[in-house]
PDB file of N, CA, C and O in Angstrom:
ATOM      1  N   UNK A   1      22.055   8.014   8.299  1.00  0.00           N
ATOM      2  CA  UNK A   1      22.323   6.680   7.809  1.00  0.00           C
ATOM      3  C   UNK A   1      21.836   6.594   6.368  1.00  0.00           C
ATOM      4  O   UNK A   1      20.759   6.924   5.871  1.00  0.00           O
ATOM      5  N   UNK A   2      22.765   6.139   5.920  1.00  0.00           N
ATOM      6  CA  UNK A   2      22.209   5.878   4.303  1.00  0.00           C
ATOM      7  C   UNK A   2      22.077   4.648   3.654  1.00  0.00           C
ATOM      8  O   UNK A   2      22.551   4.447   2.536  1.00  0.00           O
ATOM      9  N   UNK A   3      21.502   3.871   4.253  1.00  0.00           N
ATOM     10  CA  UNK A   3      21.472   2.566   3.886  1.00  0.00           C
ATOM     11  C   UNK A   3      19.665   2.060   4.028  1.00  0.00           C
ATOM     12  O   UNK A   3      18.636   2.258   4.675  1.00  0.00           O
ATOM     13  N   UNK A   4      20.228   1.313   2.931  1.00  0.00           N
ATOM     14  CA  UNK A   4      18.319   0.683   2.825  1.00  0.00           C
ATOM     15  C   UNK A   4      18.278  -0.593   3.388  1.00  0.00           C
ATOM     16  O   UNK A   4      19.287  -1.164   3.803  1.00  0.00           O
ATOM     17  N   UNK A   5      16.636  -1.280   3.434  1.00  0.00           N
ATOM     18  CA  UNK A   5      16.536  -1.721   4.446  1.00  0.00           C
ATOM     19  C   UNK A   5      17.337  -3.454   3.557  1.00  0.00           C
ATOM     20  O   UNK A   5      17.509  -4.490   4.199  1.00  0.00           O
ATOM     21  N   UNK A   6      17.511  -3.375   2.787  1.00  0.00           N
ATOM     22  CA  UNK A   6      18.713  -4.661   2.429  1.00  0.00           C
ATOM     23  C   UNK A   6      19.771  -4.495   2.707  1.00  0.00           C
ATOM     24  O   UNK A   6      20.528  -5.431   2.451  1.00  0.00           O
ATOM     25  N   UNK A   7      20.536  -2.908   3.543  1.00  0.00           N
ATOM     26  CA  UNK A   7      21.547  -3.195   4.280  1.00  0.00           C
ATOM     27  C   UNK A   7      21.612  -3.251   5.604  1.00  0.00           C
ATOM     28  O   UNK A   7      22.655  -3.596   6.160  1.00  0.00           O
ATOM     29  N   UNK A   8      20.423  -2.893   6.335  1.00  0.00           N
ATOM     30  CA  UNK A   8      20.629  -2.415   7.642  1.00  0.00           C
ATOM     31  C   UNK A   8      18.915  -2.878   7.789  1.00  0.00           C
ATOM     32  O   UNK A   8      18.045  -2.953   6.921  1.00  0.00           O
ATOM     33  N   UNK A   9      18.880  -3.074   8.891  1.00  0.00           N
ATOM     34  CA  UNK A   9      17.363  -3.289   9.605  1.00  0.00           C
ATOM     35  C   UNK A   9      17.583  -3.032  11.184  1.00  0.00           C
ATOM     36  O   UNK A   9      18.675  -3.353  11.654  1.00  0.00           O
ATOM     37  N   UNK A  10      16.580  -2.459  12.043  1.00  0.00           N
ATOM     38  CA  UNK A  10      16.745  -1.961  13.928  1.00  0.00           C
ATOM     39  C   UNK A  10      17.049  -3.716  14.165  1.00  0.00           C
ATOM     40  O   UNK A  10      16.693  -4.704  13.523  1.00  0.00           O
ATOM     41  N   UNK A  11      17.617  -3.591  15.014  1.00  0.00           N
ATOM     42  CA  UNK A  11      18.439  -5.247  15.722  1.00  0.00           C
ATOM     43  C   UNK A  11      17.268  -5.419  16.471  1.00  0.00           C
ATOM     44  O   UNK A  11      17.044  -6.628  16.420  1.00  0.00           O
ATOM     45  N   UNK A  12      15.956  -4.599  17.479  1.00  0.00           N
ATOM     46  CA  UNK A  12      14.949  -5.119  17.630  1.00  0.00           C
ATOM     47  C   UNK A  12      13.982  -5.768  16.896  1.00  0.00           C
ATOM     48  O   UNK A  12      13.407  -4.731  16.565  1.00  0.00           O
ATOM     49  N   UNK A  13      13.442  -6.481  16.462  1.00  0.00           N
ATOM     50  CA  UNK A  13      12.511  -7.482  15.999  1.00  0.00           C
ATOM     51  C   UNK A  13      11.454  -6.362  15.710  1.00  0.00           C
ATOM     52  O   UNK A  13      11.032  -5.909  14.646  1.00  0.00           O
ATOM     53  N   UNK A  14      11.133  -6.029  17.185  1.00  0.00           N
ATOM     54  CA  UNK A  14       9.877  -5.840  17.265  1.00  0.00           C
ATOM     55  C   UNK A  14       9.476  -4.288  16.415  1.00  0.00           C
ATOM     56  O   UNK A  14       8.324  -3.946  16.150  1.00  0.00           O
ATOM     57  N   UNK A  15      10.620  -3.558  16.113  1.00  0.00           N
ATOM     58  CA  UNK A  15      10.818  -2.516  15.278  1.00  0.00           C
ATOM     59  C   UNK A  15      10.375  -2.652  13.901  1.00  0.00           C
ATOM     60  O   UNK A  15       9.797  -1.741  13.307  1.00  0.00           O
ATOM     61  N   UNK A  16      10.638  -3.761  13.398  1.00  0.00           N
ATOM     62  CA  UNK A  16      11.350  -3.967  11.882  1.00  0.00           C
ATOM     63  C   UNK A  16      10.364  -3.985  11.226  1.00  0.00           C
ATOM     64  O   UNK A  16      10.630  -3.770  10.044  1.00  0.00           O
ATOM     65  N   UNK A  17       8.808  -4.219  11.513  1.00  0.00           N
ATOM     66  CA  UNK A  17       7.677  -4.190  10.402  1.00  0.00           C
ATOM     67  C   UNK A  17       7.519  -2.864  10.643  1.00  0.00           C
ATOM     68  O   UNK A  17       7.717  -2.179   9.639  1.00  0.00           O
ATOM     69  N   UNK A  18       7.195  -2.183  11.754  1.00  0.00           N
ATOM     70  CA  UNK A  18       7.026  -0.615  11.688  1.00  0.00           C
ATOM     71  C   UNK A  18       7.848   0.294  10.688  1.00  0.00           C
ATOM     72  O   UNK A  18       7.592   1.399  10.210  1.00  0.00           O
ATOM     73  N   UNK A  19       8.979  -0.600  10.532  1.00  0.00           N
ATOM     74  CA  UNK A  19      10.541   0.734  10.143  1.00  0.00           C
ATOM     75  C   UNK A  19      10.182   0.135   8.594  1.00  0.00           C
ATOM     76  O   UNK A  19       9.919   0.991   7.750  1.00  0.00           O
ATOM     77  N   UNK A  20      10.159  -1.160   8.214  1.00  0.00           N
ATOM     78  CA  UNK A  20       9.833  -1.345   6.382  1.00  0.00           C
ATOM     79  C   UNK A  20       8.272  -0.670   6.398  1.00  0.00           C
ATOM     80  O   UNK A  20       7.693  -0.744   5.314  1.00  0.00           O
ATOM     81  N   UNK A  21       7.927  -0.370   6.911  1.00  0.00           N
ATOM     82  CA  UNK A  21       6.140   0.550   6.663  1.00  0.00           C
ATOM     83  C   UNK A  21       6.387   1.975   6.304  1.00  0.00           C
ATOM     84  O   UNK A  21       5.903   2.847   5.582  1.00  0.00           O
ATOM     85  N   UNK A  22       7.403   1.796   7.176  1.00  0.00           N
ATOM     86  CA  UNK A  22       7.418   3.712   6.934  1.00  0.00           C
ATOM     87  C   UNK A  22       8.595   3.944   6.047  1.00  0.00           C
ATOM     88  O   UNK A  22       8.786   5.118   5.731  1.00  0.00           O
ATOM     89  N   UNK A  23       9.616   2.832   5.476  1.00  0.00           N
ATOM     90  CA  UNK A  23      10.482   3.085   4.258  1.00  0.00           C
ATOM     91  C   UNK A  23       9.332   3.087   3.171  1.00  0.00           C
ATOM     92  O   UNK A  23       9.403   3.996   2.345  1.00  0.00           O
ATOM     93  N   UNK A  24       8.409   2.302   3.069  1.00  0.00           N
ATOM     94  CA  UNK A  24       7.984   2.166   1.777  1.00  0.00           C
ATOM     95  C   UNK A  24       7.175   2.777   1.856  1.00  0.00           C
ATOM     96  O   UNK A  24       6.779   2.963   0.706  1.00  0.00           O
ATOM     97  N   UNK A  25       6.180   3.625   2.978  1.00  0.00           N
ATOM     98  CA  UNK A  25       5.388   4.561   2.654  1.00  0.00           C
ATOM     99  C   UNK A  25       6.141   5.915   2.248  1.00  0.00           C
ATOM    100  O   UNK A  25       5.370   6.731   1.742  1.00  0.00           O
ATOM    101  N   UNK A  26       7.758   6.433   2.375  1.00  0.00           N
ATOM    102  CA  UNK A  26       8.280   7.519   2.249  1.00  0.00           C
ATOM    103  C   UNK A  26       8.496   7.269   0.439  1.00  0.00           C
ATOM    104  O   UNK A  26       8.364   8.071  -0.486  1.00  0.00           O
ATOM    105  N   UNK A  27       8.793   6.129   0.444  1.00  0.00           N
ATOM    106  CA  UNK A  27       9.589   6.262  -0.902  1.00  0.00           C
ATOM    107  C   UNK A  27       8.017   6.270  -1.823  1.00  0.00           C
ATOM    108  O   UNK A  27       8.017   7.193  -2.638  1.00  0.00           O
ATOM    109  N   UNK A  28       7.140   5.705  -1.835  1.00  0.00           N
ATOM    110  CA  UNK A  28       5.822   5.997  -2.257  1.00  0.00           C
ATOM    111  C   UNK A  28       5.235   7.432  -2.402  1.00  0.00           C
ATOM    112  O   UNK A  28       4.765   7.924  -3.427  1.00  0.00           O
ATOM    113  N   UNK A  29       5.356   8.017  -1.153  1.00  0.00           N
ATOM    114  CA  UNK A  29       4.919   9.432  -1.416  1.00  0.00           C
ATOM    115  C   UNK A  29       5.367  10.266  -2.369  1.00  0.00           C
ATOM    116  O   UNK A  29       4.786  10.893  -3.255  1.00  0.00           O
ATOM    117  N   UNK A  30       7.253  10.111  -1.830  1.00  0.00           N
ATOM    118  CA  UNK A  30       7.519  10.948  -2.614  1.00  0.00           C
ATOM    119  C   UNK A  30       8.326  10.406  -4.388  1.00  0.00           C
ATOM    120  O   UNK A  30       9.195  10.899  -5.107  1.00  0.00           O
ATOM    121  N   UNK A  31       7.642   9.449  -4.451  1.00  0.00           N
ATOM    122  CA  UNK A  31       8.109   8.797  -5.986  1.00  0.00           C
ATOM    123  C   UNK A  31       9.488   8.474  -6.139  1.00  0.00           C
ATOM    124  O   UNK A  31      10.104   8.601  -7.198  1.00  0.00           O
ATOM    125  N   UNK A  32      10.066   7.964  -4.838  1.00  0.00           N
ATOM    126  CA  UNK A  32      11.627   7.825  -4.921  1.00  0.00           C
ATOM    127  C   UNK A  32      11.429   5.906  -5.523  1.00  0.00           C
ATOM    128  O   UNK A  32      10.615   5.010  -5.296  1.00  0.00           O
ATOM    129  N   UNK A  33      12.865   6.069  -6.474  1.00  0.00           N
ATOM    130  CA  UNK A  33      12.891   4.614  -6.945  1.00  0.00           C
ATOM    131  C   UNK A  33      13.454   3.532  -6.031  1.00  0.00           C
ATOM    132  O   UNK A  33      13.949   3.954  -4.985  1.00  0.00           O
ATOM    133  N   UNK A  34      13.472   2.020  -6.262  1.00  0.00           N
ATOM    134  CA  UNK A  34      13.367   1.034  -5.061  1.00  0.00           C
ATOM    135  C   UNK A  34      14.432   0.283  -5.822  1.00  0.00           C
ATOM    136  O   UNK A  34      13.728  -0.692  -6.083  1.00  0.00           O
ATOM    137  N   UNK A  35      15.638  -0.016  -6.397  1.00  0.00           N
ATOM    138  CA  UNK A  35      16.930  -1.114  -6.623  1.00  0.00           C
ATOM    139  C   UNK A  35      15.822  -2.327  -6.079  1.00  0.00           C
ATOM    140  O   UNK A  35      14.875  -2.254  -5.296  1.00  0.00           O
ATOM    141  N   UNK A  36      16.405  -3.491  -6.879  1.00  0.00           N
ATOM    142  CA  UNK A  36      16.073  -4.837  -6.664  1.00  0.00           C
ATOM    143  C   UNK A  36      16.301  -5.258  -5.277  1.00  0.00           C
ATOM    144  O   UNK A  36      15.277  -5.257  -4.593  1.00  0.00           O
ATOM    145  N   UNK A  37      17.367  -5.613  -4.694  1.00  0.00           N
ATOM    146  CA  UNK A  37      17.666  -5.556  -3.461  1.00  0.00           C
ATOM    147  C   UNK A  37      17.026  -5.359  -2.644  1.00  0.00           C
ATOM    148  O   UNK A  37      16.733  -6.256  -1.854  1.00  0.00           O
ATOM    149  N   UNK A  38      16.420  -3.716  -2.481  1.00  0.00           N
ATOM    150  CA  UNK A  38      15.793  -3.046  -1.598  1.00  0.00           C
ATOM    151  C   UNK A  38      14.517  -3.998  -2.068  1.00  0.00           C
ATOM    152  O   UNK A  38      14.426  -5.024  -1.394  1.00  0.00           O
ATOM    153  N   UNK A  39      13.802  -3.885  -2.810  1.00  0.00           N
ATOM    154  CA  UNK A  39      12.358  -4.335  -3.232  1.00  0.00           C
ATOM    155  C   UNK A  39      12.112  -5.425  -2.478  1.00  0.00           C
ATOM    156  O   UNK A  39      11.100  -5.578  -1.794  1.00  0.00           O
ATOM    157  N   UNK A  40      13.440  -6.561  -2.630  1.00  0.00           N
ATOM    158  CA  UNK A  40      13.041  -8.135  -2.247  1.00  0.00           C
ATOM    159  C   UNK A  40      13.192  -7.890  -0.515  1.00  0.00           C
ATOM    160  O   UNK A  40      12.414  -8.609   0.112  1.00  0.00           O
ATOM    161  N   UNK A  41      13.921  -7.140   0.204  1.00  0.00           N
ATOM    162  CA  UNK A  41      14.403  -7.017   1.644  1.00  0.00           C
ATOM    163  C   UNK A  41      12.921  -6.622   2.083  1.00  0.00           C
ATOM    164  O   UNK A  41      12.461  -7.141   3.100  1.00  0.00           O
ATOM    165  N   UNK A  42      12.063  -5.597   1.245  1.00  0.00           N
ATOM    166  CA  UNK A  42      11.169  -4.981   1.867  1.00  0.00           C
ATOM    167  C   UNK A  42       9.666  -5.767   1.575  1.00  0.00           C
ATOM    168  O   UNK A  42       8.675  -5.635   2.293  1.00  0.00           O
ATOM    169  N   UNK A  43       9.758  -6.699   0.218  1.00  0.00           N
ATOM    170  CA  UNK A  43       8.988  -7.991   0.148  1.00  0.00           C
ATOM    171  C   UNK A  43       9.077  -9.191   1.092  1.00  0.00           C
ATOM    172  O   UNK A  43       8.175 -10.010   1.270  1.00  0.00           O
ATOM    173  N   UNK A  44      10.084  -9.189   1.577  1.00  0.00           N
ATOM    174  CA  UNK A  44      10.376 -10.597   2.731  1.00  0.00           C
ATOM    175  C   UNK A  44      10.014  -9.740   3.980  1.00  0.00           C
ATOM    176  O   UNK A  44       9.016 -10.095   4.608  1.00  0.00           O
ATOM    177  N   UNK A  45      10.586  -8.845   4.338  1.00  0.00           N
ATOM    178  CA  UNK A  45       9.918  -8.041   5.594  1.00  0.00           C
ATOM    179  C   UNK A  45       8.738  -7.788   5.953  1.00  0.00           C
ATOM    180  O   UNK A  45       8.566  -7.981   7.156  1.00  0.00           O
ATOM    181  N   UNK A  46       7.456  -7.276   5.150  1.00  0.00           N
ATOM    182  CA  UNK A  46       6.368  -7.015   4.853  1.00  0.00           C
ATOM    183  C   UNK A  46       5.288  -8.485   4.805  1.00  0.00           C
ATOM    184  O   UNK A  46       4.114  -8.662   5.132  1.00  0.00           O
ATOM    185  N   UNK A  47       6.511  -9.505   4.145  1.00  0.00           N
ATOM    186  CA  UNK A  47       5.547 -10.617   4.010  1.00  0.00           C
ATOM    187  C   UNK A  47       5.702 -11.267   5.301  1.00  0.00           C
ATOM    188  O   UNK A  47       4.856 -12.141   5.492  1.00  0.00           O
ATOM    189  N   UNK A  48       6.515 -11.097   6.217  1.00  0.00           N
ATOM    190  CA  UNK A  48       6.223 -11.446   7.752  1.00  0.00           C
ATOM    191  C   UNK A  48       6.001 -10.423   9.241  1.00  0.00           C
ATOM    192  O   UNK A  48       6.361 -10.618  10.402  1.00  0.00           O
ATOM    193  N   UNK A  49       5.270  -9.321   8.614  1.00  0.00           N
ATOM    194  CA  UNK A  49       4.723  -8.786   9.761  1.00  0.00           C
ATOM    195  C   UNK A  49       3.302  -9.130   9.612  1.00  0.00           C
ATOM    196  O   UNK A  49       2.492  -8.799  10.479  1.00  0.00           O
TER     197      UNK A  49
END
């Protein structure tokens, strides 16, 4: 799947803070860049787990 989490998120709830934790800890490690989009999807996600 190639889509970030401003296109796609798991349809479980209870998934979705786990799955933006581990997008933004991958793209962190390995110094991958974040599009606006992605940034704000993974700022609104993060700001409600």
């Amino acid at each position: 799947m190639d889509k970030d989490p401003a296109e796609w998120m798991p349809s479980r709830t209870a998934y979705r803070c786990m799955y933006v934790r581990a997008w933004a800890q991958v793209k962190h490690y390995y110094g991958l860049s974040v599009d606006s989009a992605e940034k704000s999807a993974l700022t609104n996600y993060l700001s409600a787990c």
